[in-house]
C-alpha positions as CSV (number, residue, x, y, z in Angstrom):
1,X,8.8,1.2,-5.3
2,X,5.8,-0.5,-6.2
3,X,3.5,0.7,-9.6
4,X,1.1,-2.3,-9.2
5,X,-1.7,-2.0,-6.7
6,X,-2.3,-5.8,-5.5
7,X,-5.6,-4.2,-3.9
8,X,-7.0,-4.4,-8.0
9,X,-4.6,-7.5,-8.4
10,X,-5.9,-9.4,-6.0
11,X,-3.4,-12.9,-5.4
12,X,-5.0,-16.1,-4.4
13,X,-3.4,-18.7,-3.0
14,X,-1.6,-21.1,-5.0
15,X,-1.8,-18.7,-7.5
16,X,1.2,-18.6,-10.3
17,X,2.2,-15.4,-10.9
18,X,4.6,-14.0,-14.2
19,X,6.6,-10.8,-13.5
20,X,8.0,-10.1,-17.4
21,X,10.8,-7.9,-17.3
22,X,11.3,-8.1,-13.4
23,X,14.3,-6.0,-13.5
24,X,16.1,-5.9,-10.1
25,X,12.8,-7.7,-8.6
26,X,10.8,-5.5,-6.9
27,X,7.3,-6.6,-8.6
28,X,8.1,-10.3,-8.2
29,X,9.2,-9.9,-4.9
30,X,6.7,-8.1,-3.9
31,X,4.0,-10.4,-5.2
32,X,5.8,-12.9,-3.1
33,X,5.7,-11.2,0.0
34,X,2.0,-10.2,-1.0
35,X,0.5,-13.8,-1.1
36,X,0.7,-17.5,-1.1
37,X,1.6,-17.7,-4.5
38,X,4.6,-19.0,-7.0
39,X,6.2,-16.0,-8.2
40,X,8.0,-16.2,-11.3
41,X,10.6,-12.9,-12.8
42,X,11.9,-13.2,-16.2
43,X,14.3,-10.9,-17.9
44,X,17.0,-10.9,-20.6
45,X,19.7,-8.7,-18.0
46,X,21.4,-11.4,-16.2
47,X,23.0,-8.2,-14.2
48,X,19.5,-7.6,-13.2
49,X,18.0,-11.0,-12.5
50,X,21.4,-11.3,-10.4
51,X,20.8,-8.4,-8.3
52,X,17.0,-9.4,-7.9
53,X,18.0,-13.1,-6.2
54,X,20.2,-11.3,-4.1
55,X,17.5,-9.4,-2.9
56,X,15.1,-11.7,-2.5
57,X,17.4,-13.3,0.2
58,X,16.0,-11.1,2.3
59,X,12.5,-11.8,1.9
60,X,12.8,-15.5,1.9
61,X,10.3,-17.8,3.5
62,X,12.2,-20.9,2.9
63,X,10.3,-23.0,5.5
64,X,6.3,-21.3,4.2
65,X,5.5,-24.5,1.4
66,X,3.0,-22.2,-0.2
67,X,5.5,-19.7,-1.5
68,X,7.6,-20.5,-4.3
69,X,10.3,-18.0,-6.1
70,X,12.1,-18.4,-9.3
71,X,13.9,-16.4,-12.0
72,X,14.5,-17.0,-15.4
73,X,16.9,-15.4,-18.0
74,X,14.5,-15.4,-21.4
75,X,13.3,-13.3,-24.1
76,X,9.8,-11.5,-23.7
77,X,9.0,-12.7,-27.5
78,X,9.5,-16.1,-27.1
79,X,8.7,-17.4,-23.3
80,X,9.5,-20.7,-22.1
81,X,5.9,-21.5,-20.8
82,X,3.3,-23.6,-21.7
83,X,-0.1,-21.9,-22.8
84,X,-2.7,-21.3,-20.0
85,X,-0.2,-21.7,-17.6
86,X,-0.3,-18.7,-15.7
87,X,-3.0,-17.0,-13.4
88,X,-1.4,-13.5,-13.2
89,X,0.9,-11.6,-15.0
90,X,2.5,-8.1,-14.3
91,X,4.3,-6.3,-17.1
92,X,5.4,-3.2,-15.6
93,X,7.1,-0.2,-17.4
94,X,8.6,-2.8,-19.9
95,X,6.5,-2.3,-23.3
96,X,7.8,1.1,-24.3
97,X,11.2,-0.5,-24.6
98,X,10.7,-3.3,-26.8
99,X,10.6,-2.6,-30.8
100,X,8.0,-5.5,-31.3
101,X,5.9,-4.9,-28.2
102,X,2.4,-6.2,-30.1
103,X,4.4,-9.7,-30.2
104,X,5.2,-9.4,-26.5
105,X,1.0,-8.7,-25.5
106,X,0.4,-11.9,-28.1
107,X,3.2,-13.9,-25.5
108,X,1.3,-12.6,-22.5
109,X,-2.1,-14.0,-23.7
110,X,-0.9,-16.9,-24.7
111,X,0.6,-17.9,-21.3
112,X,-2.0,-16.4,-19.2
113,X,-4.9,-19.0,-18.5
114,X,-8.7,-17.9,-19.0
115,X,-9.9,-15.4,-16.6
116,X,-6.8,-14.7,-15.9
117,X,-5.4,-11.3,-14.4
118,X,-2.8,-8.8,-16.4
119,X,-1.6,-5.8,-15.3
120,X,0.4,-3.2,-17.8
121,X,1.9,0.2,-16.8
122,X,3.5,2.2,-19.0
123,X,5.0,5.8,-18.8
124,X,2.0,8.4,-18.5
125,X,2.0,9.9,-22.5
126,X,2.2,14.3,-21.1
127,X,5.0,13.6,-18.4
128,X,6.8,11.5,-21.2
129,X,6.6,14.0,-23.6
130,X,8.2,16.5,-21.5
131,X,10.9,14.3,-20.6
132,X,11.3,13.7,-24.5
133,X,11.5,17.6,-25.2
134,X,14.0,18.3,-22.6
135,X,16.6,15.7,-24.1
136,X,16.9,14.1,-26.9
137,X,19.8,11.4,-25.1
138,X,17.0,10.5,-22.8
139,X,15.5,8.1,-25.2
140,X,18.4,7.7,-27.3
141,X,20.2,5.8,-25.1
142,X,21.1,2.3,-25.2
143,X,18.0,0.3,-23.8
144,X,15.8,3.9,-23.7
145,X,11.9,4.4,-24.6
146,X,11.8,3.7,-28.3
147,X,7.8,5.2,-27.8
148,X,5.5,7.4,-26.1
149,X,1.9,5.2,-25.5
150,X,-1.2,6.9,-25.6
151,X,-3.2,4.8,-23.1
152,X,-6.3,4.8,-24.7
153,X,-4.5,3.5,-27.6
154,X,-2.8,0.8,-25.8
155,X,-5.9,-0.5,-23.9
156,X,-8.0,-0.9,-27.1
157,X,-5.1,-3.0,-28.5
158,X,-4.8,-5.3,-25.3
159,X,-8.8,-6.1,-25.0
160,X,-8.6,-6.4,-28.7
161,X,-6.7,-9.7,-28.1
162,X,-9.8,-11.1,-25.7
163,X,-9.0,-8.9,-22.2
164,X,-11.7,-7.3,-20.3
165,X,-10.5,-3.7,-19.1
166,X,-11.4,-3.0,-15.5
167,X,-9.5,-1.2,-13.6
168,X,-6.9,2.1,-14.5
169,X,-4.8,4.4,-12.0
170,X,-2.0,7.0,-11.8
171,X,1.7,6.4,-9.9
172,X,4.4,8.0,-9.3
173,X,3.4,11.8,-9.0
174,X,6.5,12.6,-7.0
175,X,9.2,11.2,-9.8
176,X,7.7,13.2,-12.4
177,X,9.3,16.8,-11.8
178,X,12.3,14.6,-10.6
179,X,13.1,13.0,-14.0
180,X,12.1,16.6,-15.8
181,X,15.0,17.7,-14.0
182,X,17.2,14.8,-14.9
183,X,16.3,15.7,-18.6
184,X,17.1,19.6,-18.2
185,X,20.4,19.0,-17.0
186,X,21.1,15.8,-18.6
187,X,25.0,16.1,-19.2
188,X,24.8,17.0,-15.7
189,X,22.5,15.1,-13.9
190,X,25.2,13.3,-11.9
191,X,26.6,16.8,-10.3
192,X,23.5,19.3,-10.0
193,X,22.8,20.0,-6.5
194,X,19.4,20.2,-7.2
195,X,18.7,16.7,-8.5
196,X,20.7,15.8,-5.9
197,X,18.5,17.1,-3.2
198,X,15.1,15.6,-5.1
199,X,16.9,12.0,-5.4
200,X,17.7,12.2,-1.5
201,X,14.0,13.0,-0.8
202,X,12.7,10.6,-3.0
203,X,14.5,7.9,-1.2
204,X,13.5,9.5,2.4
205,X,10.1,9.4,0.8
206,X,10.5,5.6,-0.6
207,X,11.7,4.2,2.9
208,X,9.9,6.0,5.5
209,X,6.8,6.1,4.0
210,X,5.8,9.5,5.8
211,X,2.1,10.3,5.9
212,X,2.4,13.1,4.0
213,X,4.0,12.4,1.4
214,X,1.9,9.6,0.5
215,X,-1.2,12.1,0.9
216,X,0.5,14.4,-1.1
217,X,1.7,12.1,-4.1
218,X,-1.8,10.3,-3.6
219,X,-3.7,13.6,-4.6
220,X,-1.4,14.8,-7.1
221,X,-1.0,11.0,-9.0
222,X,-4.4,11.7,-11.1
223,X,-3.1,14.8,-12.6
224,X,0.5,14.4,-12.6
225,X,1.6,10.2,-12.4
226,X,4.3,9.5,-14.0
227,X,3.0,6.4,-15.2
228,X,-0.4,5.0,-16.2
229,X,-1.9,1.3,-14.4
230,X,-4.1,-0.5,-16.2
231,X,-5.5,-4.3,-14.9
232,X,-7.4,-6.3,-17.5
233,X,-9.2,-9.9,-17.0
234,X,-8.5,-12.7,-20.4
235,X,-11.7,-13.7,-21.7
236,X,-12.9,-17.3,-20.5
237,X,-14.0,-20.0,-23.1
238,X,-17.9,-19.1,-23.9
């Protein structure tokens, strides 16, 4: 399930490219697949990191010498890269579980070279709130959303660090209602029949891609996306 739209992320080739808080891989991997590029992943869950090589496997071009792949166990607030020394960097539905998550934008600056490309999503702030009032254990839990971002908010703070702002989308329309439910019946979630049936369409709808579906979560993403895409350009030297 991709969040970042490479059509307003455009990869060039040779391009080194910084997935922070890959997960279980699927932005990094994608980016890989996406372009002639170096793709990078870093996380702190080795778990994760573990189950994103695995993965990878998969999608391997071992013998293309303009695709790179690599992981890296590190912490968000302290990267192990040299300034400038990235050309894109995707940080996707990662900043609203971090306490210190202004230090983590300073990282991303620092690391990404001039007129660079940086893409953030975050949860969508009304679809969050829901969530929130529906279960308190949904964002108590260990590794949960410590906040709700208002994305007008968040934006002002990221292009106050030097970013140009260009580009902002929806995803995710269908998961919204889905993870409502999940919140209703929290102590349940893992026997009600219902959530059951929208998790089984949700992956029918993830890997066979009908056509509508994707109409239908295309339309509804400006008014109901879960989460909220935003692509911003770091300010080159005057």
């Amino acid at each position: 399930m991709k969040t970042v739209d490479f059509r307003h992320f455009h990869l060039n080739r040779g391009d080194k490219v910084l997935d922070l808080g890959c997960g279980e891989g699927r932005h990094v991997i994608s980016a890989y697949v996406e372009g002639e590029i170096t793709a990078i992943g870093v996380d702190l869950c080795l778990k994760d990191l573990q189950t994103a090589q695995t993965r990878f496997t998969d999608f391997n071009e071992a013998n293309n010498e303009h695709k790179a792949f690599g992981l890296a166990n590190a912490d968000a607030l302290k990267l192990p890269f040299a300034d400038n020394s990235f050309d894109k960097v995707i940080c996707s539905e990662v900043l609203e579980h971090i306490p210190d998550y202004a230090a983590v934008l300073k990282e991303i600056e620092r690391i990404l070279k001039p007129g660079g490309l940086f893409c953030a999503s975050v949860p969508r702030a009304w679809p969050e709130q829901i969530c929130w009032a529906l279960s308190e254990a949904y964002h108590k839990v260990e590794g949960g959303h410590l906040r709700i971002f208002k994305a007008s908010e968040l934006r002002k703070q990221i292009q106050n660090l030097g970013f140009r702002f260009y580009r902002r989308h929806w995803a995710h329309a269908l998961h919204s209602p889905y993870w409502w439910l999940k919140c209703a019946f929290w102590d349940r979630q893992d026997s009600n029949p219902l959530i059951k049936q929208y998790h089984r369409f949700l992956v029918w709808d993830l890997m066979d891609r009908p056509l509508f579906t994707r109409t239908l979560e295309a339309s509804l993403n400006p008014v109901l996306g879960k989460s909220v895409v935003m692509y911003f350009e770091k300010a080159s030297p005057a």
